[in-house]
C-alpha positions in Angstrom: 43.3 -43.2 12.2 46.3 -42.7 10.0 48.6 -42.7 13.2 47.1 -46.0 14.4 48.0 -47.5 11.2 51.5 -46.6 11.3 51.5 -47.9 15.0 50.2 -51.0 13.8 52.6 -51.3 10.9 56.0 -50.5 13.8 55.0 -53.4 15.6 54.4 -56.1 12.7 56.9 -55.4 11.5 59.2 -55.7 14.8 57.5 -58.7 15.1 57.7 -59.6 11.5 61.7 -59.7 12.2 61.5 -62.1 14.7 59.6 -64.7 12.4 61.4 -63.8 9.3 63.3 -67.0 9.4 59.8 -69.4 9.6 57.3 -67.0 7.5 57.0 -64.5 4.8 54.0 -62.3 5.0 53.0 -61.7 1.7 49.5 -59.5 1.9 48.2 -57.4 3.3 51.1 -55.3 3.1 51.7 -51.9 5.1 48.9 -49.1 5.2 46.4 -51.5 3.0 42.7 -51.3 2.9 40.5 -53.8 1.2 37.0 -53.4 -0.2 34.1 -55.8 1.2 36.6 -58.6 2.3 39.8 -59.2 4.1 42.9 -61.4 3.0 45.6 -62.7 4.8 48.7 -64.6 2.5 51.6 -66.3 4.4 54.7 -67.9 3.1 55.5 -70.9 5.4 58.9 -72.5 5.5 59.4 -76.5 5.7 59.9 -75.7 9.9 56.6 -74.7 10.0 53.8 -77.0 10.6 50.7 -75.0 11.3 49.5 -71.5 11.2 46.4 -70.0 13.0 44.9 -67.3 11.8 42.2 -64.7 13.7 41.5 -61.4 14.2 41.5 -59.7 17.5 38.6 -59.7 19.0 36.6 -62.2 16.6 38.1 -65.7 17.2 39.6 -68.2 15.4 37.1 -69.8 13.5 35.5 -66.5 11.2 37.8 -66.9 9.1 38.2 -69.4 5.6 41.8 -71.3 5.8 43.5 -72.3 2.3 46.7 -74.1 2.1 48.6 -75.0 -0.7 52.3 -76.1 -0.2 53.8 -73.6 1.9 51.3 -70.9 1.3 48.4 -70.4 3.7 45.5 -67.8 2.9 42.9 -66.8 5.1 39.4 -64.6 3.6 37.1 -63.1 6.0 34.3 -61.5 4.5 31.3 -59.4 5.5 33.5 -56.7 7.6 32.4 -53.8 8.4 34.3 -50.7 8.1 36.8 -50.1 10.4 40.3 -51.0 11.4 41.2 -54.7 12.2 44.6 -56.4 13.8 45.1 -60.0 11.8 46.9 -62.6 14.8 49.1 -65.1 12.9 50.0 -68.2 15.2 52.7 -70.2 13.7 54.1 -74.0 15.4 57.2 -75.6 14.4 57.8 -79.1 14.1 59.6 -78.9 17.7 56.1 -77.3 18.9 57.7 -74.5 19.8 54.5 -71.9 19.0 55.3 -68.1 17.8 52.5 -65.3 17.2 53.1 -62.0 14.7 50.1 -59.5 14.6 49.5 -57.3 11.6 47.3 -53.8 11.2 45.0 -53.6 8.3 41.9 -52.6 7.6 38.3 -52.6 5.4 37.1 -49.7 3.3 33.6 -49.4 1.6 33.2 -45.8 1.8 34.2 -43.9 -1.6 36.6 -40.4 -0.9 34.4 -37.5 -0.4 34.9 -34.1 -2.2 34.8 -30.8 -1.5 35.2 -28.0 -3.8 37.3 -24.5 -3.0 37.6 -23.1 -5.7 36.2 -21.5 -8.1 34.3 -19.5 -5.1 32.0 -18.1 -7.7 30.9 -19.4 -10.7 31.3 -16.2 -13.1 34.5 -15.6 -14.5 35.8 -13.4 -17.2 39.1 -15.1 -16.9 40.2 -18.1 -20.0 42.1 -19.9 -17.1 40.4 -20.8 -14.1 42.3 -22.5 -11.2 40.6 -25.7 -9.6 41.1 -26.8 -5.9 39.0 -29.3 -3.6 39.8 -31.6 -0.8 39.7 -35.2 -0.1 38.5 -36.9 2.5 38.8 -41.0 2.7 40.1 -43.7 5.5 42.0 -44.8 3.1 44.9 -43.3 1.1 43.9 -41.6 -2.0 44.8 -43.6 -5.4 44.1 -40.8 -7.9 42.0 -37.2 -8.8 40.5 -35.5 -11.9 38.4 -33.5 -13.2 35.2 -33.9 -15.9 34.0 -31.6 -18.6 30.0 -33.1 -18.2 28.6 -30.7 -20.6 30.4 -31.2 -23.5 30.8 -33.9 -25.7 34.3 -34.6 -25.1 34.9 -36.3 -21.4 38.7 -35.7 -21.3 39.7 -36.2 -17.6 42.2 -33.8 -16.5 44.1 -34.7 -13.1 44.9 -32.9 -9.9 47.9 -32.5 -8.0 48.4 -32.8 -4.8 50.0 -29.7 -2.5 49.9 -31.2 1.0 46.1 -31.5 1.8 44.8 -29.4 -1.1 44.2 -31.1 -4.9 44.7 -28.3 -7.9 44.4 -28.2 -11.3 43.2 -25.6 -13.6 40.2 -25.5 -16.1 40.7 -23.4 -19.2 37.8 -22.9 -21.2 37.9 -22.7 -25.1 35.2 -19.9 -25.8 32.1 -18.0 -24.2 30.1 -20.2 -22.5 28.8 -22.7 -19.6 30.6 -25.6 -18.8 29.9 -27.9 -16.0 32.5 -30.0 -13.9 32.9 -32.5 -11.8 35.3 -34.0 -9.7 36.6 -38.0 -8.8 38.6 -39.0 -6.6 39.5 -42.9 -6.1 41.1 -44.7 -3.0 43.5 -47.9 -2.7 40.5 -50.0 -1.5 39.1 -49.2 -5.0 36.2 -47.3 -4.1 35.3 -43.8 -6.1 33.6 -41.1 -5.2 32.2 -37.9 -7.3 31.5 -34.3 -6.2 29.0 -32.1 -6.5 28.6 -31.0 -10.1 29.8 -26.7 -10.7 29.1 -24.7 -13.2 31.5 -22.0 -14.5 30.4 -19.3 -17.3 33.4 -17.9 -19.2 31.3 -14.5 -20.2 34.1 -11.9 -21.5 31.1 -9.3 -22.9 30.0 -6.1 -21.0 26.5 -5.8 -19.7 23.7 -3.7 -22.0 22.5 -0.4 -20.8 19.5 1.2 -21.7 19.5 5.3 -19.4 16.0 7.2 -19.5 15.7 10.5 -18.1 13.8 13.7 -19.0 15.6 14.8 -22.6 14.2 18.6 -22.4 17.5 20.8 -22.1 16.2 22.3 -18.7 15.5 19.8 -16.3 13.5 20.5 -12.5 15.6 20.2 -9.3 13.5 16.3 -8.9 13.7 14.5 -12.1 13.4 10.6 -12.1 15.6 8.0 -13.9 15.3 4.4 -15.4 18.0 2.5 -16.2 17.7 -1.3 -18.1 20.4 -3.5 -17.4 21.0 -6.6 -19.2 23.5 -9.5 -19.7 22.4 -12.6 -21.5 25.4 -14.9 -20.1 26.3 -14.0 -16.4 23.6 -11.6 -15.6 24.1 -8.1 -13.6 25.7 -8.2 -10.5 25.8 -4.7 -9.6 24.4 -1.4 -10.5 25.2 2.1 -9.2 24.0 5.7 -10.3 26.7 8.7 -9.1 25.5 12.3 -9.7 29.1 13.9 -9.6 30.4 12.4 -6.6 27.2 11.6 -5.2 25.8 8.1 -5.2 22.4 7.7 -5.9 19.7 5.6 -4.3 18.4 3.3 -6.7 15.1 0.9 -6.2 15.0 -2.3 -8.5 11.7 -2.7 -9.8 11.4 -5.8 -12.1 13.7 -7.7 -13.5 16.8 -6.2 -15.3 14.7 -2.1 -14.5 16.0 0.0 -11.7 14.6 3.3 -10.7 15.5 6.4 -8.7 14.6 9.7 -7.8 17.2 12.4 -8.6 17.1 15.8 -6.1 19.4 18.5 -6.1 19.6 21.5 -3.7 20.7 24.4 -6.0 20.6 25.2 -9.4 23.4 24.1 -11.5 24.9 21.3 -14.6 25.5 17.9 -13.0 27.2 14.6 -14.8 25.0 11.7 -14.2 27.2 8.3 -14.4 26.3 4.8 -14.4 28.4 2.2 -13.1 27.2 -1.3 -14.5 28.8 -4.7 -13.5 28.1 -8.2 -14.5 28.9 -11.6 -13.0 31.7 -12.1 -14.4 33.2 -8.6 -13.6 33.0 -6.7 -17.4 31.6 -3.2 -17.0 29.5 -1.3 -19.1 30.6 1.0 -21.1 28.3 3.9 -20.8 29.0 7.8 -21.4 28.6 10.5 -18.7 24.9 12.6 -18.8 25.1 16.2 -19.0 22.3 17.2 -16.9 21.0 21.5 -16.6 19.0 21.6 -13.5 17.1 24.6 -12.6 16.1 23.9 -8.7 14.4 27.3 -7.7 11.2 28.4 -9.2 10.9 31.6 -11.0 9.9 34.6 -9.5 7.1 36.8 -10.5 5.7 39.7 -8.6 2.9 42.0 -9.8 1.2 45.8 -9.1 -2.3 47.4 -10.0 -1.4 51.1 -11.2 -4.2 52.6 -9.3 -7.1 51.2 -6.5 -8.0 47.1 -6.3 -11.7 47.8 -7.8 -12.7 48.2 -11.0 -15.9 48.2 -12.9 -15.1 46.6 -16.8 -11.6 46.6 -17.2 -8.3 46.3 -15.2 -4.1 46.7 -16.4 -1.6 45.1 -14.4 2.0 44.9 -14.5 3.9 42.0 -14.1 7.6 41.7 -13.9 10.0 38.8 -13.2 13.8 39.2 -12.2 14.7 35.8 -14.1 16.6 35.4 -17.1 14.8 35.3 -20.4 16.1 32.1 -21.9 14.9 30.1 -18.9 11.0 31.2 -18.8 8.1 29.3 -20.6 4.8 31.0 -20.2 3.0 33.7 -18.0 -0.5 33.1 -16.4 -2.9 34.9 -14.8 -6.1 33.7 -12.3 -8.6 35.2 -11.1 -9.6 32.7 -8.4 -10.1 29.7 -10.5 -10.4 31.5 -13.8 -7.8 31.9 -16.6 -7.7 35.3 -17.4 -4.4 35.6 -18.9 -1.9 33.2 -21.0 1.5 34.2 -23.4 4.3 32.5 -24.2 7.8 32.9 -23.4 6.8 36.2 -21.7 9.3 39.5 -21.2 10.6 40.5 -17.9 8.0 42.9 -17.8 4.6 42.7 -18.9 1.3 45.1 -18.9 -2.0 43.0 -19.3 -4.9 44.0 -20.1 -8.1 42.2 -18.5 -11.8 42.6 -19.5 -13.6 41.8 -16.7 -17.3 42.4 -18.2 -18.2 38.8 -17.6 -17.5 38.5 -14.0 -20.3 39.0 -11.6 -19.6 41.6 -8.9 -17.7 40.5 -6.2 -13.8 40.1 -4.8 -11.4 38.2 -5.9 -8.0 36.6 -5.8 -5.4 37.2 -8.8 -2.6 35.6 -8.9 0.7 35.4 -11.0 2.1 31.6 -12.2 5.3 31.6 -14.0 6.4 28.8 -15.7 10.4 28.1 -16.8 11.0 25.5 -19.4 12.4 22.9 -16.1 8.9 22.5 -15.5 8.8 24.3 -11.8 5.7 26.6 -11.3 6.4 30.2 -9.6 3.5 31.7 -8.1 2.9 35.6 -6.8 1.1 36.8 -3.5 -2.0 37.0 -4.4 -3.6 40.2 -4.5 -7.6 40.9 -4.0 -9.3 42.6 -6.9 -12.5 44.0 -6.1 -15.3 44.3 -9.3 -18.2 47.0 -8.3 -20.9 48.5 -9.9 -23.8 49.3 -7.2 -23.8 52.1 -5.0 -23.5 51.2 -0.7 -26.7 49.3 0.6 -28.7 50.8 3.4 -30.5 49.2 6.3 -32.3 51.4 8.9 -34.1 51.5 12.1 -36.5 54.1 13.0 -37.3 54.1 16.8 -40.0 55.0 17.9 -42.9 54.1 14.5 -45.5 56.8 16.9 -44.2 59.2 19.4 -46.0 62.3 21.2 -43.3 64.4 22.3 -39.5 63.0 22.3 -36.5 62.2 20.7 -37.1 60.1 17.6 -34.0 58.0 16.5 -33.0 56.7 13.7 -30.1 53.5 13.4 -28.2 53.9 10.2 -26.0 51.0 8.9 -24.4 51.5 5.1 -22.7 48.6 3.8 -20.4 48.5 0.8 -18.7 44.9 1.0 -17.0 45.6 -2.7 -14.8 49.2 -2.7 -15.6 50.2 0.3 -17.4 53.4 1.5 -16.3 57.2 1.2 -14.8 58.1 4.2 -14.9 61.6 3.2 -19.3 61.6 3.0 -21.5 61.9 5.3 -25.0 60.5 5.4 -27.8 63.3 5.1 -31.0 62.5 6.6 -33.7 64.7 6.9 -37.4 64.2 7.7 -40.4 65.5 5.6 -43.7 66.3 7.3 -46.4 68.3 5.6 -44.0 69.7 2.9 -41.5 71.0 5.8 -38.1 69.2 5.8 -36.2 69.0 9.1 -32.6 67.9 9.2 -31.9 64.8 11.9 -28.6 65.2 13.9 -25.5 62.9 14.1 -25.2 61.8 17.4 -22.6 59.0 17.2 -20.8 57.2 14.2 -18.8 54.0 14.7 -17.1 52.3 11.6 -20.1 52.6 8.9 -23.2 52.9 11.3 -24.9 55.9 12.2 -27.2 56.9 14.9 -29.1 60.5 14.3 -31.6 61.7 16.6 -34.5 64.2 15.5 -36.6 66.0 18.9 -40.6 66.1 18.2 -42.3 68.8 20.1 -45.6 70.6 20.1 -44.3 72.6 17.0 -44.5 69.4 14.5 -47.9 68.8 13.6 -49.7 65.3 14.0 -49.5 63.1 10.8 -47.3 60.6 9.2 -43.5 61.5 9.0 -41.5 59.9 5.9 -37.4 59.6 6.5 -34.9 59.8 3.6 -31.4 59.5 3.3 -28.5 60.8 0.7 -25.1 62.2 0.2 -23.5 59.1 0.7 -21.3 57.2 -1.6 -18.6 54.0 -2.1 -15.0 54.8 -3.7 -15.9 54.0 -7.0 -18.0 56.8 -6.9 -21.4 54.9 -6.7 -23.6 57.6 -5.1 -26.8 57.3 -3.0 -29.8 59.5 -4.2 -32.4 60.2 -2.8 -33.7 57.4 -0.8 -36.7 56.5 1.5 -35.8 54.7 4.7 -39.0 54.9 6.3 -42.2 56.9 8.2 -43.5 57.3 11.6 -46.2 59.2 13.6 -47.1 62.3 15.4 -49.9 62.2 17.8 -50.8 63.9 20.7 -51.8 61.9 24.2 -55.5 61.4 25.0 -55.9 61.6 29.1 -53.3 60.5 31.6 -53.2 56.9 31.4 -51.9 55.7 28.4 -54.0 52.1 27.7 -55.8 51.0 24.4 -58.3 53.0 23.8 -55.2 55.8 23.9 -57.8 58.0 23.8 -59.7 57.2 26.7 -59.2 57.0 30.3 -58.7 53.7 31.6 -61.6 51.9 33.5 -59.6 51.0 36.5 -57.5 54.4 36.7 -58.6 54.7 40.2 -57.7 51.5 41.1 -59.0 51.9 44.9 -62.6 53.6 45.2 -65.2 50.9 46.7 -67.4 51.5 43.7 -64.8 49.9 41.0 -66.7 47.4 39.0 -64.2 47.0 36.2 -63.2 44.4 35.1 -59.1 43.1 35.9 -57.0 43.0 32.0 -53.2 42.4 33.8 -51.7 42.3 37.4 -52.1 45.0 39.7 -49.0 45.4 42.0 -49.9 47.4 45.4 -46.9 49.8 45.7 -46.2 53.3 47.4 -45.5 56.2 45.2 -42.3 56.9 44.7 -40.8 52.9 45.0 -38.6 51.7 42.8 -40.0 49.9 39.7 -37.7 47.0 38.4 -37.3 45.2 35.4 -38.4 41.5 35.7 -37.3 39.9 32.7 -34.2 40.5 30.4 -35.3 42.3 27.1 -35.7 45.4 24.8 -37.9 47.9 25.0 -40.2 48.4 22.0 -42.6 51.1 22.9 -42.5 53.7 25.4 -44.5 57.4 26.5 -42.5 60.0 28.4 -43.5 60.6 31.3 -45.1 64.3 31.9 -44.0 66.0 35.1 -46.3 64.3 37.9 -48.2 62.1 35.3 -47.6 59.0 34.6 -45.9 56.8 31.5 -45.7 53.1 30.3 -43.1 51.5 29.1 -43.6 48.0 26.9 -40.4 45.7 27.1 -40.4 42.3 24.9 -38.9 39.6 26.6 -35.5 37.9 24.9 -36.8 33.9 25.2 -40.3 34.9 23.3 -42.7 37.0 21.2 -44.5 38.5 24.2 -44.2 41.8 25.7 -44.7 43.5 29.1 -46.1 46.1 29.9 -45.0 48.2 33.1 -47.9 51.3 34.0 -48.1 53.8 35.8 -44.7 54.9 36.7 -42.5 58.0 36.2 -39.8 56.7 33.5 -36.2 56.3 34.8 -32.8 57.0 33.6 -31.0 54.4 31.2 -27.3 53.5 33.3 -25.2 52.8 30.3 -26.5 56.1 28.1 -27.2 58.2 31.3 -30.6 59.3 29.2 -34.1 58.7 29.8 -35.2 55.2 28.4 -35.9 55.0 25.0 -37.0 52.9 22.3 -34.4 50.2 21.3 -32.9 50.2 24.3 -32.0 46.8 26.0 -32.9 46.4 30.1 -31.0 44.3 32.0 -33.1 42.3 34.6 -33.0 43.9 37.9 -32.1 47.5 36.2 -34.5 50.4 37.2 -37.3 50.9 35.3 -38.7 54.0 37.2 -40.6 54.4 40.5 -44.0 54.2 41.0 -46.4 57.0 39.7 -48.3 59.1 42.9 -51.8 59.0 43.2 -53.7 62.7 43.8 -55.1 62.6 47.2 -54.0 59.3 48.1 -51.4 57.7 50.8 -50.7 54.4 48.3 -50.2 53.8 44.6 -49.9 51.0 42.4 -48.4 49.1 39.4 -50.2 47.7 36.6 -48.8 45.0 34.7 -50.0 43.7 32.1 -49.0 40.5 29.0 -49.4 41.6 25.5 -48.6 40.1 22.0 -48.5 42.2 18.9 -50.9 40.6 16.5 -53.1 41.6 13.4 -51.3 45.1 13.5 -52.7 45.6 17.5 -51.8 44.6 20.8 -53.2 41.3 22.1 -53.8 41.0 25.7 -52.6 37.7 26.9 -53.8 36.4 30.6 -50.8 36.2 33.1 -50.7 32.5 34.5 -48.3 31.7 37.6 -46.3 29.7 34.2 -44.9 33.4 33.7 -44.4 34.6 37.1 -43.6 31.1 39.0 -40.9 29.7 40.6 -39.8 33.3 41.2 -35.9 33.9 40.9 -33.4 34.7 43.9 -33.4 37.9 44.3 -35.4 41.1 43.6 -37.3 41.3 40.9 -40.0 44.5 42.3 -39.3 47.2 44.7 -39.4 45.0 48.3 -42.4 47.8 48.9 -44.4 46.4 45.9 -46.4 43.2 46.1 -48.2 41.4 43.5 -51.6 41.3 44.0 -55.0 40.3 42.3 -58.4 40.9 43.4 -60.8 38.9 46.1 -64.1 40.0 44.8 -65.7 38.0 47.5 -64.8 40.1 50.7 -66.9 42.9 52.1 -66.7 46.1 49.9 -65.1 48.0 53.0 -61.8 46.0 52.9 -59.5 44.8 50.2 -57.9 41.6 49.9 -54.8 40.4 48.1 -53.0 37.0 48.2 -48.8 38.0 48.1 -46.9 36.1 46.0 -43.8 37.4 46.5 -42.1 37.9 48.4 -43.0 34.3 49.7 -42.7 35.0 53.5 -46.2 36.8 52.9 -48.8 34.7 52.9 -52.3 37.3 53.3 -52.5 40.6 54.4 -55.8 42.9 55.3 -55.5 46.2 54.1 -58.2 48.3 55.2 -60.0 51.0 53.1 -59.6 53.6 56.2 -56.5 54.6 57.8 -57.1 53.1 61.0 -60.2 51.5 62.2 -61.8 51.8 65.3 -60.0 48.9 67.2 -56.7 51.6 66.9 -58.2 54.1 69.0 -59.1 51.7 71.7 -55.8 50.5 72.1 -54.2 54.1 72.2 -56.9 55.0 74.9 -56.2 51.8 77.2 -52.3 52.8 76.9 -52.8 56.7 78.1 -55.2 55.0 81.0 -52.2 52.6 82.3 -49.5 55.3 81.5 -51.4 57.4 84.3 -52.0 54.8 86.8 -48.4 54.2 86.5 -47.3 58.2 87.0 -49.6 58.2 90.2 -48.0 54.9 91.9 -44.3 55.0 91.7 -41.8 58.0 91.7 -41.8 59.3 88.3 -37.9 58.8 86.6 -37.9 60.9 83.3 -35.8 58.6 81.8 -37.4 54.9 82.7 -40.7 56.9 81.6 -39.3 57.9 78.3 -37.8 54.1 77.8 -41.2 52.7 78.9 -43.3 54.5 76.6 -41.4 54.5 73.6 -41.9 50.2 74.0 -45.2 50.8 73.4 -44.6 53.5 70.3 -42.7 50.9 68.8 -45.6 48.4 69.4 -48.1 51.1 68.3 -46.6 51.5 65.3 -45.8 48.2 64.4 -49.5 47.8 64.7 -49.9 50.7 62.3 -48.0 49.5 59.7 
């Protein structure tokens, strides 16, 4: 705009020259800006007579027209800002007409202000240098500066270095001052900044440092500092350990906190660095600081064994230095057994343990240093016992006849521990004779000892007792009782309640049986192979005589109840490679036996029967198809033996049974003869047509042989 006004101010006045023989301009003059209105002043001479005056654009009747004598005015008012180009038309007296122009124009707007400096408004200086710019259409008239917040209102002026205003603003003491700035143009318009305020503070910050005061300080240690300033305020705050800088947190207000973490032992200078506002630092001494990172040490050893009865000594030792250590405890688990101050670096302690329950526990070592950090031990299991080793026992079979009786031996002694230099004694006492059991196997603490009845021991009731045993401690095992059992000779061969009778269906096949059926009979030849239905262990058995039959009674693993398997010769156990005994587990499928022979008879059977122990005797329970049905994959009886039960309504020459397994088998005849009648008849009619056959044809020894063994193989078929 500025370059416009000089354009403007070329060419009026080239123009100027040309009239300045007829008319003197004598406002506005060059570069001029007026406020609200616009003036125009011309000094005529005596050769003028008239002047015209408009503005470019506007006409030439906006404007008011004063003459007086040879000066003419001319007022427009109401313009807007902006820049205007007065036309001044002049005619002589000869009418000879001449036009000059002239470049003005009309300000309203007052100068705006900017400040640049101060940049901040804190300053520990006196002397403060001032600098803002002006802005304004118009050229600037004059600049200064106001002290507002004082009494005085002295205005203090800037200078002006090309496009930049300075001064300087020296304040007389500590304080806040506020100033602002006003700037006027040649339109008379004035314009104000922004007010600033500018705090002369020449007084370092207050500093308030809390850290632990003890004179051995933990590798983590926290640390408070208050800053405060009551004139600038705190601009910055910084914690160095030596040449580390610390992380600090600001809490509230003038509090900041941090964390302090070292990674060895050693003395550290803690500094603060504390800045105001105004740039004064605090003054604030460097913090000696003794930091112990690592905890102390502390081992400890029992003189002798881990187990103890009343009282215990234990020696503790620590390789740390003497100065540095606190106090010495000892635990047992969650118990203080054990407390001294500033303790030596090594330390026997005795401990009464009379008021502890038996039992193990954990000791453990804490050492304590004067930094605070807590030094533990392994701990160490210290076992309290005064009871000799518990016993439990298993005496297999409770009533035997002839056999090997067993007994199942497990000592426990959870505390010290067992002896491993004793030996359980057991010995059996029958009718004032005492007879030593054997040792058959040992594993860890259990013992199995094995004792053979024979005809020598007499019948009665057998009591079992143990000693010789003891724990480390010494706790030995007297004379103890672990139990009985009984001798008793068989009855007759089949061994069913009453033992000492014969059973009422013993000869399961004459025509004249009228007994009644108590379990399952299973149609078998002698000498098949008996196996075990069900999972489970075996709870009573009788040997087997040589050609006499035994029983063995097998409780199933899902329940209570037990079967019973008759009538078979006993078999050998797999895993022991022994004959079955009590105790022992059978695997379904495993081989029980085979099947006991009947004197005089081609077949033999099974018996099989449900029982439950009850009331101290053996219930008989009837077997449903809920224990036998759906039968399992696979074989569960010799493929020879077939589960039967008795059709009392067929004729008393023949003997019916419904097969339920295997399934195939539906109903079979079995007659009470070898072969009936209808046999020979056939074999007859077959030598008749073998004959005819010789007579006829030409007799080939080997067709013959082929031909007639056809009809063995049907004859037998039939047999069977």
């Amino acid at each position: 705009m500025k370059f416009f006004l000089k354009l403007s101010f070329l060419l009026s006045l080239f123009l100027n020259m040309l009239l300045c023989q007829e008319i003197e301009i004598l406002s506005p003059p060059a570069f001029s800006s007026f406020k609200d209105s616009l003036v125009c002043q011309v000094k005529a001479s005596p050769k003028i007579e008239k002047i015209d005056f408009s503005i470019q654009g506007y006409g030439l009747h906006n404007g008011i027209v004063k003459h007086e004598k040879d000066i003419w005015i001319c007022e427009w008012k109401s313009l807007s800002d902006g820049l205007y180009i007065i036309v001044i038309e002049t005619t002589d007296t000869a009418g000879k007409k001449n036009v000059s122009e002239i470049s003005t124009q009309v300000d309203n707007i007052p100068p705006i202000i900017d400040w640049n400096n101060p940049s901040q408004e804190y300053t520990n200086n006196k002397a403060t240098p001032l600098y803002i710019q002006v802005l304004d259409d118009s050229k600037i008239a004059d600049v200064c500066y106001f002290i507002t917040s004082h009494e005085e209102k002295k205005s203090i002026v800037f200078q002006r270095e090309e496009k930049i205003w300075k001064s300087e603003f020296i304040a007389s003491q500590e304080g806040k001052y506020t100033l602002v700035a006003q700037a006027k143009d040649i339109a008379g318009n004035i314009g104000r900044s922004k007010s600033i305020e500018i705090i002369y503070d020449t007084t370092e910050p207050a500093v308030i440092i809390s850290h632990p005061k003890q004179e051995y300080l933990p590798a983590r240690l926290p640390v408070k500092i208050q800053a405060s300033d009551q004139l600038s305020g705190i601009k910055q705050v910084e914690l160095w350990l030596d040449e580390k800088q610390i992380l600090l947190k600001q809490e509230k207000g003038d509090v900041w906190e941090a964390w302090i973490e070292v990674e060895k032992t050693g003395i550290y200078q803690l500094t603060p660095f504390i800045l105001d506002k105004a740039g004064n630092q605090a003054k604030s001494d460097c913090i000696r600081l003794n930091i112990i990172k690592d905890p102390p040490v502390v081992f400890f050893h029992l003189p002798g064994p881990s187990w103890f009865s009343e009282n215990a000594t234990i020696i503790v030792e620590t390789p740390n230095s003497l100065p540095t250590l606190k106090q010495l405890d000892l635990f047992l688990d969650q118990s203080l057994v054990f407390h001294t101050q500033n303790p030596i670096q090594k330390q026997e302690v005795f401990l009464d343990l009379s008021a502890f329950k038996e039992g193990i526990y954990s000791i453990k070592a804490q050492l304590t240093d004067y930094a605070e950090n807590k030094g533990y031990s392994e701990s160490a299991s210290l076992i309290i016992d005064r009871s000799p080793p518990k016993i439990e026992s298993k005496i297999l079979p409770s009533s035997i006849n002839i056999g090997l009786i067993k007994v199942f031996l497990a000592v426990e002694d959870r505390l010290s521990g067992l002896d491993g230099e004793a030996k359980p004694n057991l010995y059996m006492e029958l009718h004032g004779e005492k007879y030593d059991f054997s040792l058959v196997s040992q594993k860890e603490n259990k013992w199995e000892a094995s004792l053979l009845i024979t005809k020598k021991h007499k019948e009665g009731t057998a009591m079992v007792y143990i000693e010789g045993i003891q724990d480390k401690m010494g706790h030995r095992i007297q004379k103890t009782h672990l139990g009985s059992f009984s001798i008793r000779h068989s009855g007759n061969a089949w061994p069913l309640s009453p033992r000492d009778k014969p059973h009422p269906l013993l000869a399961a096949f004459p025509q004249d049986n009228t007994g009644q059926l108590t379990g399952m009979w299973i149609h078998a030849r002698p000498g098949s192979e008996v196996f075990c239905m069900e999972e489970g262990k075996i709870v009573e058995i009788q040997d087997s005589l040589i050609e006499k039959p035994g029983y063995i009674l097998l409780q199933r693993n899902s329940d209570s109840f037990v079967w019973g398997y008759h009538h078979l010769i006993l078999g050998i156990n797999p895993s022991t490679a022994r004959p079955w005994a009590c105790g022992d587990t059978v695997q379904e499928g495993q081989i029980l036996g085979k099947v006991a022979k009947i004197q005089n008879h081609p077949d033999s059977f099974l018996y099989l029967e449900l029982l439950l122990w009850k009331e101290n005797q053996w219930e008989k329970k009837e077997i449903s198809q809920a224990f036998l049905m759906p039968f399992p994959q696979g074989k569960r009886v010799s493929p020879d033996a077939l589960l039967l039960s008795k059709n009392n309504s067929m004729p008393s020459s023949h003997r019916v049974w419904d097969f339920y397994i295997p399934q195939e088998f539906i109903c079979l005849e079995i007659s009470s003869l070898p072969y009936t009648i209808t046999d020979f008849l056939m074999i007859g009619y077959i030598i008749f047509f073998i004959a005819i056959i010789a007579i006829c044809y030409s007799i080939d020894t080997d067709n013959l042989k082929n031909f007639l063994g056809i009809f063995d193989k049907k004859f037998y078929n039939k047999k069977i």
